[in-house]
C-alpha positions in Angstrom: 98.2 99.1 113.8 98.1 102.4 112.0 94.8 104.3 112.5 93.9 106.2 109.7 91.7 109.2 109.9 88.2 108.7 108.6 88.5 112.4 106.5 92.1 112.7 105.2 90.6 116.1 104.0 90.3 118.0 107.3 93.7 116.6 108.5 95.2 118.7 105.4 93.1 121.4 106.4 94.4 121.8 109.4 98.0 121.1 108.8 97.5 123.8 105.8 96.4 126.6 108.6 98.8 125.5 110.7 101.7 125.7 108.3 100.4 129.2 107.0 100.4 130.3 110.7 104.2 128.8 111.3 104.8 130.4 108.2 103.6 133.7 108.9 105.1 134.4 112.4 108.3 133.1 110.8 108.0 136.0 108.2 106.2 138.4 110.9 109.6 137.7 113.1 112.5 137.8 110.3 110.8 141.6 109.0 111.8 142.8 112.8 115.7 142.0 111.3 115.4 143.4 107.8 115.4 147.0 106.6 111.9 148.3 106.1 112.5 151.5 105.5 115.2 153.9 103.7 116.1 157.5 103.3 119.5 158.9 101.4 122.5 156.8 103.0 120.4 154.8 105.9 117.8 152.7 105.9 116.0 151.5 109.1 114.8 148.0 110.6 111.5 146.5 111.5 112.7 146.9 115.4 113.9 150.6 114.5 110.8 151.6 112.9 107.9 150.4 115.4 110.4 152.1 118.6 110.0 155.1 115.9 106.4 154.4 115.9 105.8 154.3 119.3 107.8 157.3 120.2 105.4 159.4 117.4 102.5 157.6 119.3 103.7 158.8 122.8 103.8 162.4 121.9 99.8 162.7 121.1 99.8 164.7 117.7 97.1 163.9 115.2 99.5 161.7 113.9 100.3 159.4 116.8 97.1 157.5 116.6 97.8 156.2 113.0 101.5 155.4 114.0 100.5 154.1 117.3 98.0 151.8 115.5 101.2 149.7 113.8 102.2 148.8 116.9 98.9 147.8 118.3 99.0 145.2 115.5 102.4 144.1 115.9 101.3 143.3 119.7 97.6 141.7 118.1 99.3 139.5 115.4 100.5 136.7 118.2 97.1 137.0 119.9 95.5 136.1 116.1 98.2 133.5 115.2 96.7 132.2 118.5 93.4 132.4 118.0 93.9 131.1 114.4 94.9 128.0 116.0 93.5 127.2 119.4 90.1 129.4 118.8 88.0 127.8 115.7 85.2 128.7 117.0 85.7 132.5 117.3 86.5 132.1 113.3 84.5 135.4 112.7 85.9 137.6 115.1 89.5 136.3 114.3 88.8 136.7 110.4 87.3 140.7 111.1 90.8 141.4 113.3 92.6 139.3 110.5 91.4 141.1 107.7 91.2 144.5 109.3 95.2 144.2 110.5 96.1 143.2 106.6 93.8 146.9 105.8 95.7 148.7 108.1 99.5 147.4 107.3 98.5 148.2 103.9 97.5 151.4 104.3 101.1 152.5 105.0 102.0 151.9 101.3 98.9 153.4 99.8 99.7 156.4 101.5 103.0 156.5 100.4 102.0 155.9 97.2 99.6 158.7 97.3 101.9 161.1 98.7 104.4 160.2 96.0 102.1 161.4 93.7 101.5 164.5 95.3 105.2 164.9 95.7 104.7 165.2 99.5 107.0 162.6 100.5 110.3 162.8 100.7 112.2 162.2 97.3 114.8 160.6 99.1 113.2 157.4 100.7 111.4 154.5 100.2 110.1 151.2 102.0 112.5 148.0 102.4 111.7 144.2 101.7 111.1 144.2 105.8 108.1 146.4 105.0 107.0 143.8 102.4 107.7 140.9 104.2 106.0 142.5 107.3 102.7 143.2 105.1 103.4 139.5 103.9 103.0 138.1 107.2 99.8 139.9 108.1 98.4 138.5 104.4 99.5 134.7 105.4 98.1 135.1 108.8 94.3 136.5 107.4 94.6 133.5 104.7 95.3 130.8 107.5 92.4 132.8 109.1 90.1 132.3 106.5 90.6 128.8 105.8 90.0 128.0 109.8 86.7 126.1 110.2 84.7 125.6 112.8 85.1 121.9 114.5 82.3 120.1 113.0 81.6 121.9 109.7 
């Protein structure tokens, strides 16, 4: 005999965060592969740009702690896509690291759109779909964070 659940609603739910969280580390995984960012006659992977990160971060200029910071969010999204799933009721702390990792990704494009404006960056290079779909994973992942409910409510 098929059981059926008493709230179809919160089945949907949670096969809706669940798909957004499949969906995102999917995306979070495939930017690694695609180029994220270009200069004049090369352009540079996901994988090539956080090794470039870290090295920036390992030689302590004022700089490293911004650059560094990318790759402390590449190593906190599985720990979110995890909590997102198997932590409902730690919903606010996962939704403030969440939301605060989309803020931070982002703030790679603001400041080049800034410094494009000041014609401080180089004329000569630009961000990649890898960078999108990067940022696009970290967006998916807040939204399957924020549609998380605690058991019971």
């Amino acid at each position: 005999m098929i059981k059926f659940p008493s709230n179809p609603g919160e089945v949907f739910k949670k096969w809706r965060t669940e798909f957004g969280v499949g969906l995102a580390t999917a995306s979070f995984l495939a930017s690694f592969f695609l180029p994220a960012f270009g200069t004049t006659g090369d352009s540079f992977s996901g994988f090539e740009c956080a090794k470039c990160c870290f090295l920036v971060a390992s030689e302590w200029k004022r700089e490293s702690l911004y650059f560094g910071g990318f790759d402390v969010f590449n190593l906190a999204f599985p720990v979110i896509a995890w909590a997102v799933l198997f932590r409902p009721r730690h919903r606010l702390l996962i939704r403030g690291a969440a939301i605060v990792s989309v803020a931070y990704v982002a703030s790679w494009q603001v400041l080049y759109v800034v410094s494009s404006f000041r014609n401080a960056a180089p004329e000569e290079s630009w961000l990649l779909v890898g960078y999108y779909v990067w940022l696009a994973s970290f967006a998916l992942l807040a939204v399957s964070a924020m549609t998380t409910r605690e058991p019971g409510s």
